[in-house]
PDB file of N, CA, C and O in Angstrom:
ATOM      1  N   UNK A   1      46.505 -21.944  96.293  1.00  0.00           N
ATOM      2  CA  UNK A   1      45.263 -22.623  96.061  1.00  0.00           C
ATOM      3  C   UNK A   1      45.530 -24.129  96.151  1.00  0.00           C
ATOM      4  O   UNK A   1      46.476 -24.667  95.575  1.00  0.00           O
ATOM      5  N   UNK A   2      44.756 -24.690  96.809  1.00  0.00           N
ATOM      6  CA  UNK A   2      44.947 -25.871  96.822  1.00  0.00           C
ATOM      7  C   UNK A   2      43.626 -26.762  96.165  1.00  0.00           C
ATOM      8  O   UNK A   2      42.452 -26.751  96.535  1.00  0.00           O
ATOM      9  N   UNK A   3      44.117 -27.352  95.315  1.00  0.00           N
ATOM     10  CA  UNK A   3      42.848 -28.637  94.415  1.00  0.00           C
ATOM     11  C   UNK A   3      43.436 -29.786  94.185  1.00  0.00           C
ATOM     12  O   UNK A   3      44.652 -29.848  94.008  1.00  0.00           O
ATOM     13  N   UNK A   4      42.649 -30.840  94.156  1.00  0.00           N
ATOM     14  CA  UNK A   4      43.160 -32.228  93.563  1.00  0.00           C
ATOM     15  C   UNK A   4      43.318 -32.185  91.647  1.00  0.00           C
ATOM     16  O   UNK A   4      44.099 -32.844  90.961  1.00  0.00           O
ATOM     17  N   UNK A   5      42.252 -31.147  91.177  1.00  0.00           N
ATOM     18  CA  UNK A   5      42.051 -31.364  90.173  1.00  0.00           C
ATOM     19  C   UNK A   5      41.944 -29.746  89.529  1.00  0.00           C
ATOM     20  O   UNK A   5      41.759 -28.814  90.313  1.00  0.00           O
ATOM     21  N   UNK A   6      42.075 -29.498  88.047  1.00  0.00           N
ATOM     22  CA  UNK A   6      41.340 -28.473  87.777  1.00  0.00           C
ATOM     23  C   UNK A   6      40.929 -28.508  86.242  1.00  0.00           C
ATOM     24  O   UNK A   6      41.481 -28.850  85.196  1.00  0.00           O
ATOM     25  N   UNK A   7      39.404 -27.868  86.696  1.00  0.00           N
ATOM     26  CA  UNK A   7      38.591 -28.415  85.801  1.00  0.00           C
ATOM     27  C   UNK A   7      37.754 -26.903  85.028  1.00  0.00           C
ATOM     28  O   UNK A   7      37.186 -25.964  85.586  1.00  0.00           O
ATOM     29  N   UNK A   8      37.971 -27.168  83.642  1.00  0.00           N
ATOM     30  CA  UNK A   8      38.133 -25.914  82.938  1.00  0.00           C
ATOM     31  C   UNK A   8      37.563 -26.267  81.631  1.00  0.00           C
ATOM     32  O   UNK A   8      37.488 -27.444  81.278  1.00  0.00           O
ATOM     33  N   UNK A   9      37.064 -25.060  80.726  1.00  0.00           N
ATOM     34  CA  UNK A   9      36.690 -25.914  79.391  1.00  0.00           C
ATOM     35  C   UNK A   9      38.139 -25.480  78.605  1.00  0.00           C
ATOM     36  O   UNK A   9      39.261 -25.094  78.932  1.00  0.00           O
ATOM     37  N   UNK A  10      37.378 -25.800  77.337  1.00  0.00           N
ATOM     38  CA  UNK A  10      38.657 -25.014  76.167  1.00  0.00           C
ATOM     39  C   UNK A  10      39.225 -23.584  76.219  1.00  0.00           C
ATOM     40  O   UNK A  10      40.139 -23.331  75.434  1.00  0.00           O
ATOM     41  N   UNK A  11      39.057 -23.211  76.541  1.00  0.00           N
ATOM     42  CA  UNK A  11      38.970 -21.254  76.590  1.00  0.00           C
ATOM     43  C   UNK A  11      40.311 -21.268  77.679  1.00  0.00           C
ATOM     44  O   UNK A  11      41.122 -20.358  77.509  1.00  0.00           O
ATOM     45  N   UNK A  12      40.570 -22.199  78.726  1.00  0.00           N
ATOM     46  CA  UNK A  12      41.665 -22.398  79.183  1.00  0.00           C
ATOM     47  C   UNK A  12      42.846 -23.012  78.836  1.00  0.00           C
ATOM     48  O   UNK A  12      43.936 -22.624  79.258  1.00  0.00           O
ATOM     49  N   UNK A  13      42.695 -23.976  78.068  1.00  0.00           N
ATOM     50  CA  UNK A  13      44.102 -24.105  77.280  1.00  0.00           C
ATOM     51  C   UNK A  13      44.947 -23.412  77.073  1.00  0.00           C
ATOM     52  O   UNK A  13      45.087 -23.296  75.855  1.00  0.00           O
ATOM     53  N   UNK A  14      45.460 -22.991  77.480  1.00  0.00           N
ATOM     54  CA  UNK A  14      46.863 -22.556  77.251  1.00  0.00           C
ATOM     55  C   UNK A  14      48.710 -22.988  78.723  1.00  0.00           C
ATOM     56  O   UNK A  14      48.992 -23.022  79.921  1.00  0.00           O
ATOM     57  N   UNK A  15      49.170 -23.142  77.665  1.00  0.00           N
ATOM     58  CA  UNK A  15      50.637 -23.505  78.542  1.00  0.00           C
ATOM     59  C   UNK A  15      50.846 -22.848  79.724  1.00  0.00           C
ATOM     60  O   UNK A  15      51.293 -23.563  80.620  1.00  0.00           O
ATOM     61  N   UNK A  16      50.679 -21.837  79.960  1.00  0.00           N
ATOM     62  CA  UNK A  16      51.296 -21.002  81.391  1.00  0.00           C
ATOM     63  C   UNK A  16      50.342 -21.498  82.893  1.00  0.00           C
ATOM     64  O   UNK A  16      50.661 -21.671  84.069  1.00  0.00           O
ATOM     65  N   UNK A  17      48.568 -21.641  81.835  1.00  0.00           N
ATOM     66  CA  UNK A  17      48.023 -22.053  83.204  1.00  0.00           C
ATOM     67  C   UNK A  17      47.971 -23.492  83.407  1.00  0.00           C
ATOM     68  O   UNK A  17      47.838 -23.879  84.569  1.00  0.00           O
ATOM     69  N   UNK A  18      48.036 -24.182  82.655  1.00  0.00           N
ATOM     70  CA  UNK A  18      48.486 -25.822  82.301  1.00  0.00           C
ATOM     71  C   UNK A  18      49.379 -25.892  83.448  1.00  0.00           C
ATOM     72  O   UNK A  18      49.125 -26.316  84.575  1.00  0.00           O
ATOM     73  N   UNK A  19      50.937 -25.200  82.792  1.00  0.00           N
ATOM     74  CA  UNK A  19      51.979 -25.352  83.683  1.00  0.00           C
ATOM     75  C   UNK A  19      51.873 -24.916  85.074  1.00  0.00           C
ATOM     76  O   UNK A  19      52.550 -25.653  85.790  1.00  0.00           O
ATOM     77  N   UNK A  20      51.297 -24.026  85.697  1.00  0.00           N
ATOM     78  CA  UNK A  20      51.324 -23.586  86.976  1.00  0.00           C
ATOM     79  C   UNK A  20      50.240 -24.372  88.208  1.00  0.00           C
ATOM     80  O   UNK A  20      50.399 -24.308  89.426  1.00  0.00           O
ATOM     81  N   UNK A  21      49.125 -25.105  87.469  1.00  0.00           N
ATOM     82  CA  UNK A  21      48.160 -25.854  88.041  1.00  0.00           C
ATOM     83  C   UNK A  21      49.145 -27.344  88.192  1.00  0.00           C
ATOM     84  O   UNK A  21      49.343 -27.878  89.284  1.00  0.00           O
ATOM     85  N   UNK A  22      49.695 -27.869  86.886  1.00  0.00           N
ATOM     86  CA  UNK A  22      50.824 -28.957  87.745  1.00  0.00           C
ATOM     87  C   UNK A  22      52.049 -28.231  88.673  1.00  0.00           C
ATOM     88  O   UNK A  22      52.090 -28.509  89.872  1.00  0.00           O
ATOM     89  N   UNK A  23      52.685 -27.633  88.303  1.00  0.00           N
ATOM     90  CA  UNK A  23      53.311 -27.112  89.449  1.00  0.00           C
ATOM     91  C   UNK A  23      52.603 -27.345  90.853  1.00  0.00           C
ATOM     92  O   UNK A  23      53.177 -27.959  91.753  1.00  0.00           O
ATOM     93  N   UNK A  24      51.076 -26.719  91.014  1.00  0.00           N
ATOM     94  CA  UNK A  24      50.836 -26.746  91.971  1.00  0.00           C
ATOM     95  C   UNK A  24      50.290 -28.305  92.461  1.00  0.00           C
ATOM     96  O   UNK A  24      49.662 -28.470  93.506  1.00  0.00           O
ATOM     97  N   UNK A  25      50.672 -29.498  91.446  1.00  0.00           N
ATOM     98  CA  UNK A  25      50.653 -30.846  91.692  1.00  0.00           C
ATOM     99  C   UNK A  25      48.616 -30.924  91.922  1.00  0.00           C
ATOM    100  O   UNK A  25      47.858 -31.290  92.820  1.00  0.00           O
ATOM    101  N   UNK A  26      48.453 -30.315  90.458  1.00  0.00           N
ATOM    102  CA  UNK A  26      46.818 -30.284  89.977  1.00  0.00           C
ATOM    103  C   UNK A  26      46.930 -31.381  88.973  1.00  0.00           C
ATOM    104  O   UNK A  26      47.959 -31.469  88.304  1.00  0.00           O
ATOM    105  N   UNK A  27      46.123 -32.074  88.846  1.00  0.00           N
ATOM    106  CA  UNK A  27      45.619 -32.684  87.620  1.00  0.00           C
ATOM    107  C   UNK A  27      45.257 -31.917  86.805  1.00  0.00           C
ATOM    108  O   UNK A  27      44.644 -30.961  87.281  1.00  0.00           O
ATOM    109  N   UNK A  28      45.416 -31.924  85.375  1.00  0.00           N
ATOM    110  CA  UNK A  28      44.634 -30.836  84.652  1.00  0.00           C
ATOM    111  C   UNK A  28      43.497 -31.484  83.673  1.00  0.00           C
ATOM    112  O   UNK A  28      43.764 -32.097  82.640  1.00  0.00           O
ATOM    113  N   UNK A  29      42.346 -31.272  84.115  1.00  0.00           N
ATOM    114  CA  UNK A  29      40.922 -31.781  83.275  1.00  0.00           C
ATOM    115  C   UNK A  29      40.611 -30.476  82.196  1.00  0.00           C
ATOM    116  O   UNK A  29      39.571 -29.817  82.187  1.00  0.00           O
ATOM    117  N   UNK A  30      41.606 -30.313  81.435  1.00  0.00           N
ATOM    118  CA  UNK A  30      40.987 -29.325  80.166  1.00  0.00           C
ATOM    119  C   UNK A  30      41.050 -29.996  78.995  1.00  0.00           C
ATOM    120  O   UNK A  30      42.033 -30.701  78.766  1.00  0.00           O
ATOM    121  N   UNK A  31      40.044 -29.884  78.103  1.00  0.00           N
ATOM    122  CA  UNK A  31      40.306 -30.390  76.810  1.00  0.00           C
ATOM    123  C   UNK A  31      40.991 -29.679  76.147  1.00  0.00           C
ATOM    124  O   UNK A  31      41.103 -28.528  76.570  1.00  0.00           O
ATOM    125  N   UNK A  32      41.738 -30.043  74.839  1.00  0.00           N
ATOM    126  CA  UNK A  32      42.730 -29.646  74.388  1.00  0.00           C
ATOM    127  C   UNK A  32      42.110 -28.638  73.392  1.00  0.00           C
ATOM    128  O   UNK A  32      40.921 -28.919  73.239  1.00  0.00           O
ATOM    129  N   UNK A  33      42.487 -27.564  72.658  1.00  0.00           N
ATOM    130  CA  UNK A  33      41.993 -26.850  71.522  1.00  0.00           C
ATOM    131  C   UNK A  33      42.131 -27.527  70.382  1.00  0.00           C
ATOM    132  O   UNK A  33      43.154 -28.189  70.553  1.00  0.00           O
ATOM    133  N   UNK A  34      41.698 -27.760  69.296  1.00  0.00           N
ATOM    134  CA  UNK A  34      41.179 -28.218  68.053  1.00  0.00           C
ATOM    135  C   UNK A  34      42.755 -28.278  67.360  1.00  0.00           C
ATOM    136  O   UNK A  34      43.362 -29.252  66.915  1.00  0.00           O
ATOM    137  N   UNK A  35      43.195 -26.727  67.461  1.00  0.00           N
ATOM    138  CA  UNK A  35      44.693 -26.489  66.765  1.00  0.00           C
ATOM    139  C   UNK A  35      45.788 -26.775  67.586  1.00  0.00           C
ATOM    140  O   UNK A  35      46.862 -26.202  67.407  1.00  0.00           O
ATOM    141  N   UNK A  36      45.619 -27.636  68.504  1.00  0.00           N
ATOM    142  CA  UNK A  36      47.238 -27.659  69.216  1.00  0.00           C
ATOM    143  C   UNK A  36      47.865 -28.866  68.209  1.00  0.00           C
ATOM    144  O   UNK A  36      47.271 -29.650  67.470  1.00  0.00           O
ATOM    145  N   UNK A  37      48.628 -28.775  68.354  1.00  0.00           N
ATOM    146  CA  UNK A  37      49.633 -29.970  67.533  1.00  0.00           C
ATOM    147  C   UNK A  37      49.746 -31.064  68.532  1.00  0.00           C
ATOM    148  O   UNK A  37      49.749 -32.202  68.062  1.00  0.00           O
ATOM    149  N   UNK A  38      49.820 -30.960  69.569  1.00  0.00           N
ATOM    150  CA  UNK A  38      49.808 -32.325  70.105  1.00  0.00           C
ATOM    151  C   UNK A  38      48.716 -32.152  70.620  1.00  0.00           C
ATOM    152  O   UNK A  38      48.638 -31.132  71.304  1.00  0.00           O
ATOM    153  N   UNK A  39      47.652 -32.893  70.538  1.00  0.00           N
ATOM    154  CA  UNK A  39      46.793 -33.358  71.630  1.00  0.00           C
ATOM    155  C   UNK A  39      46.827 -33.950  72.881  1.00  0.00           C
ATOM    156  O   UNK A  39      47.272 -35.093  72.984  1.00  0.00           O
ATOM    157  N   UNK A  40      46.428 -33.347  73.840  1.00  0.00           N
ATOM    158  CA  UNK A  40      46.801 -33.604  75.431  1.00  0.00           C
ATOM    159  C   UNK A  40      45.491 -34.562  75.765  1.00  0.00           C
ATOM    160  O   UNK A  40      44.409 -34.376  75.207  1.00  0.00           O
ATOM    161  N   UNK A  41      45.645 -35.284  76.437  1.00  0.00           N
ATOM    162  CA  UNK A  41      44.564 -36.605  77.322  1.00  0.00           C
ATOM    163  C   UNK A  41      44.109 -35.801  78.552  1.00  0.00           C
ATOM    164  O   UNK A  41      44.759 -34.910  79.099  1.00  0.00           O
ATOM    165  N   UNK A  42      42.684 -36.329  78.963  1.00  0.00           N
ATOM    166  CA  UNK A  42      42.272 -35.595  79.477  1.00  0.00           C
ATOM    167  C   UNK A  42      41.343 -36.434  79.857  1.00  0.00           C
ATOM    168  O   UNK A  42      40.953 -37.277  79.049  1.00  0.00           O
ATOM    169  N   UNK A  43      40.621 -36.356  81.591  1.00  0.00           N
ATOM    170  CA  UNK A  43      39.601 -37.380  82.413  1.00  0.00           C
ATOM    171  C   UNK A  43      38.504 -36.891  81.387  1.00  0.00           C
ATOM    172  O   UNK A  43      38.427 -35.665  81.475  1.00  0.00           O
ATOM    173  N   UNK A  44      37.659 -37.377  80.481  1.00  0.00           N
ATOM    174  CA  UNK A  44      36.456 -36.766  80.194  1.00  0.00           C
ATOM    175  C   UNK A  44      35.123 -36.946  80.716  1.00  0.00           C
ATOM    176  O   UNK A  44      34.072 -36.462  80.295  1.00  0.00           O
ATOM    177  N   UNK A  45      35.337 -37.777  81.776  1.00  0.00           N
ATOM    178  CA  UNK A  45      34.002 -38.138  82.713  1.00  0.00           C
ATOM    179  C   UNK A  45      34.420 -37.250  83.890  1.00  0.00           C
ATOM    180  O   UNK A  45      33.518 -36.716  84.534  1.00  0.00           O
ATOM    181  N   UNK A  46      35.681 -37.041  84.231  1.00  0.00           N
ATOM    182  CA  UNK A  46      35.567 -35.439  85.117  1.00  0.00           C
ATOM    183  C   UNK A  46      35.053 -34.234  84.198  1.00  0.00           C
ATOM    184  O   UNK A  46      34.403 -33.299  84.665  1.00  0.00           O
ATOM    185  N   UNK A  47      35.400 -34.342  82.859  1.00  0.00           N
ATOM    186  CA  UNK A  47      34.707 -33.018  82.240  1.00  0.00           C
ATOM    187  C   UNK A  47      33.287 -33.297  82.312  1.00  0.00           C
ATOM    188  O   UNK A  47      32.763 -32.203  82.517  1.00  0.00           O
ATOM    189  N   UNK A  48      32.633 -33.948  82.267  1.00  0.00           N
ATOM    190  CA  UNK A  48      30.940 -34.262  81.949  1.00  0.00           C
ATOM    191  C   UNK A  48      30.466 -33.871  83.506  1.00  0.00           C
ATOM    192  O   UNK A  48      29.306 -33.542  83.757  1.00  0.00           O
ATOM    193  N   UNK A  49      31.192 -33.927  84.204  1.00  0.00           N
ATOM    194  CA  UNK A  49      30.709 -33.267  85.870  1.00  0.00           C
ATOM    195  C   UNK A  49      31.063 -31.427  86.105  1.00  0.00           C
ATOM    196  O   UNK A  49      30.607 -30.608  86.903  1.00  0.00           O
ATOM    197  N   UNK A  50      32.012 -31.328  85.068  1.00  0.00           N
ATOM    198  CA  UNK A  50      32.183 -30.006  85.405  1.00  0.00           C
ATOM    199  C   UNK A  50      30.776 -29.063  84.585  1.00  0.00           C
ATOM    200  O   UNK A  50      30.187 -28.061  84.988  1.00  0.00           O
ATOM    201  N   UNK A  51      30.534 -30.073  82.999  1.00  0.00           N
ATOM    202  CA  UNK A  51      29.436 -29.518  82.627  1.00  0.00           C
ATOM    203  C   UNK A  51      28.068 -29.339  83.462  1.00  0.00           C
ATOM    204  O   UNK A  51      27.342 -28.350  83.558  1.00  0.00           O
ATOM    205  N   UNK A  52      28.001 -30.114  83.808  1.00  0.00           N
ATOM    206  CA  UNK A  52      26.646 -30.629  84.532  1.00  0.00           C
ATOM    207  C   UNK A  52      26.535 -29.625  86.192  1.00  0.00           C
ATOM    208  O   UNK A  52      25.509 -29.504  86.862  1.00  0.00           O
ATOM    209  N   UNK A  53      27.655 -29.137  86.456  1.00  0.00           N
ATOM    210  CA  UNK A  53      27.879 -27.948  87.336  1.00  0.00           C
ATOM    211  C   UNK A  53      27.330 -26.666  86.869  1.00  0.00           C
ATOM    212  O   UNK A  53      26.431 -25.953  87.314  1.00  0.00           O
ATOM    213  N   UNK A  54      28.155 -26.560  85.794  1.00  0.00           N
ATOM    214  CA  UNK A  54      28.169 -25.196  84.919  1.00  0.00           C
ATOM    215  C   UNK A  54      26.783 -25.077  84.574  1.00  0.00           C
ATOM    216  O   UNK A  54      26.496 -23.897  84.373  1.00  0.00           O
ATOM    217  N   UNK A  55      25.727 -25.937  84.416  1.00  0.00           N
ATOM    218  CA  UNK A  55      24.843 -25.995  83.880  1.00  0.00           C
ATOM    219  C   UNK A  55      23.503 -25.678  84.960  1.00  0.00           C
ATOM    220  O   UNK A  55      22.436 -25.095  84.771  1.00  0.00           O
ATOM    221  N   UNK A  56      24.043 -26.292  86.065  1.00  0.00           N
ATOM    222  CA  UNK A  56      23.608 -26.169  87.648  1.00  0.00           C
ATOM    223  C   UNK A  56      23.317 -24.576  87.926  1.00  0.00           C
ATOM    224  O   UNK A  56      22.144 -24.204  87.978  1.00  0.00           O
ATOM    225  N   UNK A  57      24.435 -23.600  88.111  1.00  0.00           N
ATOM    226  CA  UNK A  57      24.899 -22.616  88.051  1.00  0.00           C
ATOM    227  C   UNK A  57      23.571 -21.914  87.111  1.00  0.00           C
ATOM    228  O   UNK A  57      22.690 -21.335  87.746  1.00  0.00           O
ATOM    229  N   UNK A  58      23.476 -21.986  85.666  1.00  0.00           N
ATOM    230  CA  UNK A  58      23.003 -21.095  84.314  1.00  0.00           C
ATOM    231  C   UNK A  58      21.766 -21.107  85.256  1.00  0.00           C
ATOM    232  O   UNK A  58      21.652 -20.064  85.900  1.00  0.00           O
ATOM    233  N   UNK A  59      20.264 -22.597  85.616  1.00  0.00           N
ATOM    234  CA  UNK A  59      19.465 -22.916  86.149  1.00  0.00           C
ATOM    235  C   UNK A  59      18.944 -22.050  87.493  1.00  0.00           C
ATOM    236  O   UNK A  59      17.843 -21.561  87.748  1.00  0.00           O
ATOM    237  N   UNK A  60      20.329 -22.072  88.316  1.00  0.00           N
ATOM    238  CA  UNK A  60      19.935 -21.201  89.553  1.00  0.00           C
ATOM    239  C   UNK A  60      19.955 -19.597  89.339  1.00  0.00           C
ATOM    240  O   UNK A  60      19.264 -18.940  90.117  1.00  0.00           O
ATOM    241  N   UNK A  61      20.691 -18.919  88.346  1.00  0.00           N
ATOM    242  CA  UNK A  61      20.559 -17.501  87.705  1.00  0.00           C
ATOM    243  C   UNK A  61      19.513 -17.352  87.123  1.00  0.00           C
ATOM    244  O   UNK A  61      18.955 -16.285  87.383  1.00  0.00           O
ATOM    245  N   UNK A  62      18.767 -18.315  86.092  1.00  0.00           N
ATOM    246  CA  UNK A  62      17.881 -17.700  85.653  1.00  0.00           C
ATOM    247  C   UNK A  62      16.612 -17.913  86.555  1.00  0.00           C
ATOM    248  O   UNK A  62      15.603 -17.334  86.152  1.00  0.00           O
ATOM    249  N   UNK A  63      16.513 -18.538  87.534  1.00  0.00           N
ATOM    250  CA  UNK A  63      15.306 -18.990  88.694  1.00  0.00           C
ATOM    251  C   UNK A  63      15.349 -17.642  89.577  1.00  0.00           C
ATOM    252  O   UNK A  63      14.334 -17.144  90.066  1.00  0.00           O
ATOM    253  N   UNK A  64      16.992 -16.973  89.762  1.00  0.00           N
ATOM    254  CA  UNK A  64      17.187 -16.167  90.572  1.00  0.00           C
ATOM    255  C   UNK A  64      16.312 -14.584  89.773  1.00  0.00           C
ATOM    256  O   UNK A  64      15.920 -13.618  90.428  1.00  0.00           O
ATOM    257  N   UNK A  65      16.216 -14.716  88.485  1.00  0.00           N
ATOM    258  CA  UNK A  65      15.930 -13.756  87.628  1.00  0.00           C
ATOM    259  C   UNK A  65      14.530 -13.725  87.915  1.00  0.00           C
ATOM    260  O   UNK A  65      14.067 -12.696  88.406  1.00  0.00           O
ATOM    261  N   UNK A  66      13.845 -14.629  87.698  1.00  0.00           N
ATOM    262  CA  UNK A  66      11.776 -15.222  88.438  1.00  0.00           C
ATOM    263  C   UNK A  66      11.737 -14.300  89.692  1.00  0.00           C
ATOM    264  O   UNK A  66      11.277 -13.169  89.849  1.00  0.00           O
ATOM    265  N   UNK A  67      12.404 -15.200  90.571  1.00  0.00           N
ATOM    266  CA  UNK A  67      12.107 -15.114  92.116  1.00  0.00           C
ATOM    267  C   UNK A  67      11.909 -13.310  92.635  1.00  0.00           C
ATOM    268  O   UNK A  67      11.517 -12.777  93.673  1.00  0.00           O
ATOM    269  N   UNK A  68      12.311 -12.894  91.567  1.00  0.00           N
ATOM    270  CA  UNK A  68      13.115 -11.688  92.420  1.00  0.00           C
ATOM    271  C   UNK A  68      12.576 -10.569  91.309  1.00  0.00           C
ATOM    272  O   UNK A  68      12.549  -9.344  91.420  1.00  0.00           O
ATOM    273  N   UNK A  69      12.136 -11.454  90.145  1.00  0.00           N
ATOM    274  CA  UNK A  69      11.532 -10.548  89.198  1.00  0.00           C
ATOM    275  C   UNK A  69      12.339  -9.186  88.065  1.00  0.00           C
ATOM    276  O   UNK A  69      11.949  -8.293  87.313  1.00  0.00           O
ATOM    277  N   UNK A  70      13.160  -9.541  88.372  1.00  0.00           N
ATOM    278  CA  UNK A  70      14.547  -9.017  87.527  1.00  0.00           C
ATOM    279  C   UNK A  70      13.911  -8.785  86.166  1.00  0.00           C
ATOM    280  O   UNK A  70      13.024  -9.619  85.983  1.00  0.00           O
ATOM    281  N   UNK A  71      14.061  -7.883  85.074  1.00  0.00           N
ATOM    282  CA  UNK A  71      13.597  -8.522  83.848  1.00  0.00           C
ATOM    283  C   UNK A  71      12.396  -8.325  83.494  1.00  0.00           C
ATOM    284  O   UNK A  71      12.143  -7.982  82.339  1.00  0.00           O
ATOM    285  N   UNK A  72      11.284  -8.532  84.566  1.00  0.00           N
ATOM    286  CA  UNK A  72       9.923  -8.704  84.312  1.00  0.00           C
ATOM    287  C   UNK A  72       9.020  -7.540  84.511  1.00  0.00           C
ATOM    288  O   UNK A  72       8.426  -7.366  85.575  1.00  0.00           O
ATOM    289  N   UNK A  73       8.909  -6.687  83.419  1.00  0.00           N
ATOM    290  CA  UNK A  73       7.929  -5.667  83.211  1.00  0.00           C
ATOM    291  C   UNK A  73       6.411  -5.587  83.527  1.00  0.00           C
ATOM    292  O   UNK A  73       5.774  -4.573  83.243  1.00  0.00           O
TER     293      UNK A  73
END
């Protein structure tokens, strides 16, 4: 896989995929979990774009749910 960046919420934190995304010479845009002992730095204006994606995404599923009438009795 090739990325400049990878961009993830909390639920990804963890060391193995941390480590294998730099390996693959990724930036890593995850925020850190609440309980890590060290706190890791992190672009947070790349995170505010990944939200604003994710959020993109929820918008076009539930339009897709209308259009198509999914749901609607």
């Amino acid at each position: 896989m090739k990325a400049e960046y990878l961009l993830a919420d909390r639920g990804y934190d963890v060391n193995y995929i941390i480590d294998h995304a730099q390996e693959l010479g990724m930036r890593v845009v995850i925020p850190p979990k609440k309980n890590r002992i060290t706190q890791r730095k992190y672009n947070k204006d790349l995170y505010k774009i990944r939200h604003i994606v994710e959020n993109t995404f929820l918008h076009l599923k539930r339009w897709r749910g209308i259009a198509t009438r999914l749901g609607v009795f």
